[in-house]
C-alpha positions as CSV (number, residue, x, y, z in Angstrom):
1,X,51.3,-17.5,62.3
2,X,50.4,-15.4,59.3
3,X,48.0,-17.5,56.8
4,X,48.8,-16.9,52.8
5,X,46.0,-17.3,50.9
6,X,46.3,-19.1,47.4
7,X,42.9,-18.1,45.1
8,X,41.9,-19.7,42.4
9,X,38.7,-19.2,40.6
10,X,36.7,-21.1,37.6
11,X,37.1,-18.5,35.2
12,X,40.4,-15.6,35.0
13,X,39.4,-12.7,36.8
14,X,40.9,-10.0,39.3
15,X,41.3,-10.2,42.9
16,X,40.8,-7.4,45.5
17,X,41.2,-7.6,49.3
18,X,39.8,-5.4,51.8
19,X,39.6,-2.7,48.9
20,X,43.0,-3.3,47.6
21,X,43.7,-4.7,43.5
22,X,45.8,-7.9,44.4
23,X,46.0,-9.8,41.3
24,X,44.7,-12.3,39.0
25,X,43.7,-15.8,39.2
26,X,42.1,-18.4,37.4
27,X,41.8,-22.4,37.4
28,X,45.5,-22.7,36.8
29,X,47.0,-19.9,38.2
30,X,46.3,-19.0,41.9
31,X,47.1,-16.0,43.3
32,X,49.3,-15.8,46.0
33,X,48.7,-13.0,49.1
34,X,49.1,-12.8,53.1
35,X,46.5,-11.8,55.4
36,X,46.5,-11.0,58.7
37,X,45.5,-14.1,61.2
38,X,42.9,-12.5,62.8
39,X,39.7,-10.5,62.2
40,X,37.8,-10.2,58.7
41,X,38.8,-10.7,54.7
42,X,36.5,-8.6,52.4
43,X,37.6,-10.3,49.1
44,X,36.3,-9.1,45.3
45,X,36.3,-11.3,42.4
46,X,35.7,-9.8,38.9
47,X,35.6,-12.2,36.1
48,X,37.6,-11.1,33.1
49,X,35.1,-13.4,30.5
50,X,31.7,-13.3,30.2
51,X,31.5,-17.1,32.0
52,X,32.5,-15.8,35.0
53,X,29.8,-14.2,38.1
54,X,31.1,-11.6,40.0
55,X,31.5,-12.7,44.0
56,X,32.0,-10.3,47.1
57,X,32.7,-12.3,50.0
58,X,33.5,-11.4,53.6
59,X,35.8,-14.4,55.3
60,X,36.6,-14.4,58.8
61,X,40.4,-15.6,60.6
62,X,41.1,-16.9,63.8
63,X,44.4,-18.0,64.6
64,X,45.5,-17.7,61.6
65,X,42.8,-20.0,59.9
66,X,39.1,-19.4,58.2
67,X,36.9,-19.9,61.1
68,X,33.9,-18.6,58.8
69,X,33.7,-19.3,55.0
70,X,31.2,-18.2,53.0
71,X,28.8,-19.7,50.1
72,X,31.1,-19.8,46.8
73,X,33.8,-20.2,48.8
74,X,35.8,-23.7,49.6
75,X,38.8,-23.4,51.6
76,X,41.2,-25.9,52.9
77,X,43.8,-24.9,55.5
78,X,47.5,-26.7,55.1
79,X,49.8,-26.9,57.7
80,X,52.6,-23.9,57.8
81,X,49.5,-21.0,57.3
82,X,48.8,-21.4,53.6
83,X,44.9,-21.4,53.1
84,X,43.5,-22.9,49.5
85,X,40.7,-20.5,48.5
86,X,38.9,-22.0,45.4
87,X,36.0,-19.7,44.3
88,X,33.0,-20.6,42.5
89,X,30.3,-18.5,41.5
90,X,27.0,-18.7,39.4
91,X,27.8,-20.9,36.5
92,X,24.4,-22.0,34.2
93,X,24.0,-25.2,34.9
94,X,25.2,-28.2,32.3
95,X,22.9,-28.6,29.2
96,X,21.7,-31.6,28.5
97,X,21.0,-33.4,25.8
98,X,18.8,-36.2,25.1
99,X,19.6,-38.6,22.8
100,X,17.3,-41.5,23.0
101,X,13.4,-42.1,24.5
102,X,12.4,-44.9,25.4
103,X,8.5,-46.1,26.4
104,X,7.5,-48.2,29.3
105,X,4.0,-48.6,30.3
106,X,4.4,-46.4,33.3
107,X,6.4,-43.5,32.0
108,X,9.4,-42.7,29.9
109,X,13.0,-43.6,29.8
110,X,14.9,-40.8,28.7
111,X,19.1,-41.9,28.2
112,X,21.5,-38.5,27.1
113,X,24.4,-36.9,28.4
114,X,25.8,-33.8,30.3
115,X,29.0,-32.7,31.3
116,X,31.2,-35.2,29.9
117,X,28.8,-38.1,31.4
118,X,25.9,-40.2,30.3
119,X,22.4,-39.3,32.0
120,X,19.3,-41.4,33.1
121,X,15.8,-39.8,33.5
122,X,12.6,-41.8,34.2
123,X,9.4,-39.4,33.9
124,X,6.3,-40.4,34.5
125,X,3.4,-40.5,32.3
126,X,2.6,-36.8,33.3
127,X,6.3,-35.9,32.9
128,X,7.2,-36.1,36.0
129,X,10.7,-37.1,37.0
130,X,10.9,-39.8,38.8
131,X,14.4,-40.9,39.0
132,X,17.8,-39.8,38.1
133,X,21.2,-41.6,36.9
134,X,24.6,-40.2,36.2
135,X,27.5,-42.3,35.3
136,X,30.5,-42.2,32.9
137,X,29.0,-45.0,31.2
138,X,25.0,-45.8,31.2
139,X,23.8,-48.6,28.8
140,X,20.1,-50.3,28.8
141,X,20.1,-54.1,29.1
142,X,17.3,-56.4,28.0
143,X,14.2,-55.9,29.7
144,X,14.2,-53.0,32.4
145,X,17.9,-53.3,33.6
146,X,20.2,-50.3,33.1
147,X,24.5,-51.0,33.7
148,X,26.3,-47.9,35.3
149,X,29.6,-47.7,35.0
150,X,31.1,-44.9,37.8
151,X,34.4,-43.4,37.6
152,X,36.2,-43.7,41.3
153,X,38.9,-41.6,40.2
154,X,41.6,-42.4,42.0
155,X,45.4,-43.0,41.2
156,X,44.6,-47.0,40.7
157,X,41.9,-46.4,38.2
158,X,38.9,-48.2,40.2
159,X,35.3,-48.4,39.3
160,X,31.9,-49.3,40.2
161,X,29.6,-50.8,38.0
162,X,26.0,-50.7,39.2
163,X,22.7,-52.4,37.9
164,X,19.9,-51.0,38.5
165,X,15.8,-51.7,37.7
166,X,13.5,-49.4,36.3
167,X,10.3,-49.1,37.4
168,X,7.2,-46.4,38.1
169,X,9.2,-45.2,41.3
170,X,12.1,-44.1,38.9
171,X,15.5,-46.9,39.5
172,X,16.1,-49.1,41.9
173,X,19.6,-50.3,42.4
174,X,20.0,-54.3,42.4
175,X,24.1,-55.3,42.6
176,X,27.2,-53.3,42.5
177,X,30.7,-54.2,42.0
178,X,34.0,-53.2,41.5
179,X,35.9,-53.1,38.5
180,X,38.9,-51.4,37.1
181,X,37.9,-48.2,34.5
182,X,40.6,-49.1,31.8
183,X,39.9,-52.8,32.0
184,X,43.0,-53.4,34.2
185,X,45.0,-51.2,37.2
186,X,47.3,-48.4,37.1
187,X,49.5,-49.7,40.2
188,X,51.8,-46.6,41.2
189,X,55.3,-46.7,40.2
190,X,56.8,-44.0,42.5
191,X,56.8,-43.9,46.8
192,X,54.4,-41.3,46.7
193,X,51.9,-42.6,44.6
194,X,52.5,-45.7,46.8
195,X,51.4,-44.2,49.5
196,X,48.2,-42.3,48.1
197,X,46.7,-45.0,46.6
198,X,46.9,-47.0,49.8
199,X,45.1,-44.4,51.6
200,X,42.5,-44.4,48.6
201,X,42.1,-48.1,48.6
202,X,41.4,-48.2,52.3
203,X,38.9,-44.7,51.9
204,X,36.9,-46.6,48.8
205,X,36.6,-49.8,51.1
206,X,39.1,-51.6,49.8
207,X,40.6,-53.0,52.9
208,X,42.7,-56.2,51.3
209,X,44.3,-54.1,48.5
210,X,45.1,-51.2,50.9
211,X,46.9,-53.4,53.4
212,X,48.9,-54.9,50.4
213,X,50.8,-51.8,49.8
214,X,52.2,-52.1,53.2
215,X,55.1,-54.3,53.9
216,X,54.0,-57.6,55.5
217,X,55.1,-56.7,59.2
218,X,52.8,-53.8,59.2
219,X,49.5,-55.8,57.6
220,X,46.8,-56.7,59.8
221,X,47.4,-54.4,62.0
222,X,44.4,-51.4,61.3
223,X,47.3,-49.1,60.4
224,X,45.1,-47.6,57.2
225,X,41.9,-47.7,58.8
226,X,42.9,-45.3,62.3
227,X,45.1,-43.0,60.0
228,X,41.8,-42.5,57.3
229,X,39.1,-42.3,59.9
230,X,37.1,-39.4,59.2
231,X,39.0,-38.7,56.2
232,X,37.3,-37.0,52.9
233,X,40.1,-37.4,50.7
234,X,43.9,-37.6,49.9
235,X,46.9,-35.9,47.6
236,X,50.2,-34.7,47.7
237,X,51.6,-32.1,50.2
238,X,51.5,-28.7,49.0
239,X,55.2,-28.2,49.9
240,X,57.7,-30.7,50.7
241,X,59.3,-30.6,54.8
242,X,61.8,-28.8,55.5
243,X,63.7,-31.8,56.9
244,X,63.3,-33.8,53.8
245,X,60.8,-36.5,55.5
246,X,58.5,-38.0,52.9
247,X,54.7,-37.2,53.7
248,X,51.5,-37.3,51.8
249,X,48.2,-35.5,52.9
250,X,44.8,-36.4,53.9
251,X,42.1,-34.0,54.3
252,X,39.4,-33.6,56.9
253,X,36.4,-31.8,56.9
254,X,36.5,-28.9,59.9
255,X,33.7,-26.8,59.0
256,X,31.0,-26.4,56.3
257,X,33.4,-25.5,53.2
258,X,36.5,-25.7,55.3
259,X,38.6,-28.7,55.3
260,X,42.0,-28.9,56.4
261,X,45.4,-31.0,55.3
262,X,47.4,-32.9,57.8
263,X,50.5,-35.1,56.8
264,X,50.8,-38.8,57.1
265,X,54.5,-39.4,56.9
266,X,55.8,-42.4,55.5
267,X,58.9,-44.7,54.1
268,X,58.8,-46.4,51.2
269,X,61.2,-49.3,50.4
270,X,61.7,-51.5,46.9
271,X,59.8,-54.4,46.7
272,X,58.6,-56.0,44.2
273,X,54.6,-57.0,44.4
274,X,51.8,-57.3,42.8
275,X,50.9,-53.8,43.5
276,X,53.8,-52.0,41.9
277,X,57.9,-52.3,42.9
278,X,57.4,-50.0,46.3
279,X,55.8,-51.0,50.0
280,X,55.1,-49.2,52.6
281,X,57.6,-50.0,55.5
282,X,56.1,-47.2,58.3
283,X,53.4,-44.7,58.0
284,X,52.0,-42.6,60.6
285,X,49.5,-39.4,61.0
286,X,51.3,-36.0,61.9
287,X,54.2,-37.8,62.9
288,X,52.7,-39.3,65.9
């Protein structure tokens, strides 16, 4: 099967394979080309803005998949041949800015942010860091106690929150829990969504919920847990089947940068819960 690569890159630039101009990509806008299923990729990326760094890779096929993929590079393979090339590059690393300093008899508490997100730094009295905290929320309680509050980032809208202890090692975590990042869920409204955040729930842990999307026959039954064994994450199929069946995908790590999509089909039925107005009446990996 011949593999078609879809490129996408972090800044707009122009693509060249084995020699050849082949188009431009950029965050939103992949390019679209076919390569052969065997043998070597030489693949040139130059960045039209000053953000981007220049990459010239070399990316090895076999059987119509990457069987090689190189630094800057992260590929996942979908079924049908298409191949998701997202490249990366030398970007200067996030700036950040502190914003309050706080003293401790063993060192200093440094609290700022970076990248969108609230930073922890605990140096010691010769500067030395000693510990490191990123959340999308990072407040100091009485005493020595510092509240993170992660972003899961799934459909549902789940989060952690995290208390930790600072001390002269740098943070020491103490509880976590879960929480919801809006103060309350974002159950899914459509089959598909359904489906996704079931295979979240059961990937974050979160066995009980999981099994409530599923319609009662099929609870209790380790359904979610053999389908997302091994699993690193989940989304929608990159094209829908041929034969109209309804299927989500889960991805699994193959290789260093190299993951690939299988589908977990499914049927969704109306009924009202607490988790939204669809279950989950079958669900099965690759149609198996």
């Amino acid at each position: 099967m011949q593999p078609t690569l879809l490129i996408s890159a972090n800044w707009p630039g122009m693509i060249y394979l084995n020699g050849r101009f082949a188009g431009e990509c950029s965050a939103e806008e992949k390019l679209v080309a076919p390569v052969s299923p065997q043998g070597s990729v030489y693949l040139e990326y130059r960045p039209l803005t000053a953000k981007g760094e220049a990459l010239n890779r070399k990316i090895r096929f076999a059987e119509g998949k990457p069987s090689d993929v190189p630094e800057d590079v992260w590929a996942l393979a979908w079924p049908g041949g298409a191949v998701e090339l997202e490249l990366f590059g030398e970007e200067e690393p996030a700036q950040e800015e502190i914003l309050e300093r706080i003293a401790f008899p063993e060192g200093t508490l440094l609290m700022g942010r970076a990248d969108g997100e609230q930073t922890a730094v605990f140096e010691d009295l010769n500067g030395i860091p000693r510990g490191r905290l990123r959340a999308s929320n990072l407040r100091l309680d009485s005493g020595r106690r510092l509240t993170a509050v992660i972003d899961l980032s799934d459909r549902a809208g789940h989060a952690r929150i995290e208390h930790w202890a600072v001390d002269a090692e740098g943070f020491a975590r103490i509880s976590s829990e879960n929480a919801w990042m809006q103060g309350a869920p974002h159950w899914p409204l459509t089959p598909e969504n359904t489906a996704l955040c079931a295979l979240e729930a059961e990937m974050l842990g979160l066995c009980g919920e999981a099994e409530n999307y599923l319609a009662p026959e099929l609870r209790n039954r380790g359904l979610l847990e053999e389908i997302c064994r091994d699993a690193i994450g989940c989304g929608p199929m990159l094209c829908a089947h041929p034969d109209g069946r309804s299927a989500v995908a889960l991805f699994f790590q193959e290789a260093e940068r190299l993951a690939v999509a299988r589908p977990v089909w499914y049927h969704a039925v109306p009924a009202g819960g607490r988790q939204g107005p669809w279950q989950i009446a079958r669900i099965d990996l690759d149609g198996k």
